[in-house]
C-alpha positions, 0 to 999 in steps of 0.5 A: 335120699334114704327115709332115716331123716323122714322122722325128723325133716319135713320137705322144705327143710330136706329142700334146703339142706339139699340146696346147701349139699350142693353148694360146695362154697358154702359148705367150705365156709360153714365148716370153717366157721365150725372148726376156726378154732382148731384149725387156724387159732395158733397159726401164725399168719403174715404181719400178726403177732404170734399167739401160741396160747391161742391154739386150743390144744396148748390153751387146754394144757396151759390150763392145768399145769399140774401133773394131777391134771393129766388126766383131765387134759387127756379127757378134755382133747378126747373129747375135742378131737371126737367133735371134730369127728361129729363135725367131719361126720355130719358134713359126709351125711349133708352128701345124701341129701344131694338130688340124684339126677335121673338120666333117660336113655333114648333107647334106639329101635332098628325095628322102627 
């Protein structure tokens, strides 16, 4: 792992984010419960009532109706969109704290 996070994470802490970097499931699940909200609000499912407001980016527009709004809603999914970058970002930077295996090659000596 590189020194970029030395500043700021001690050992037990880099002990256990390398433990969650190497558990895929449960980096599955933290990144659904982060983006549940734009990936499954609006979905429809079988046996539930659809909720097309649900959806984050309809609820953003069915706020401000108005045209003097546009702008406003172009901001606010801008700035939806770039947390979903952060959150997609951040989960690739979990990968550096994967242990590297160092693998010992049992080198043959015909001499011997």
């Amino acid at each position: 792992m590189t020194n970029e996070y030395d500043n700021i994470i001690n050992d037990i802490e880099k002990n256990e984010l390398s433990k969650f970097a190497e558990n895929p499931a449960m980096m599955g699940a933290v990144k659904k419960v982060l983006l549940r909200g734009v990936y499954f609000d609006g979905v429809l499912r079988k046996g539930e009532t659809p909720e097309p407001l649900k959806n984050f980016l309809l609820s953003i527009v069915s706020s401000a109706m108005d045209k003097d709004n546009d702008q406003k809603i172009a901001n606010t999914i801008r700035a939806a969109s770039m947390g979903i970058q952060v959150v997609e970002h951040t989960f690739r930077e979990f990968e550096k704290f994967k242990k590297v295996e160092v693998k010992e090659e049992k080198i043959n000596n015909p001499g011997r």
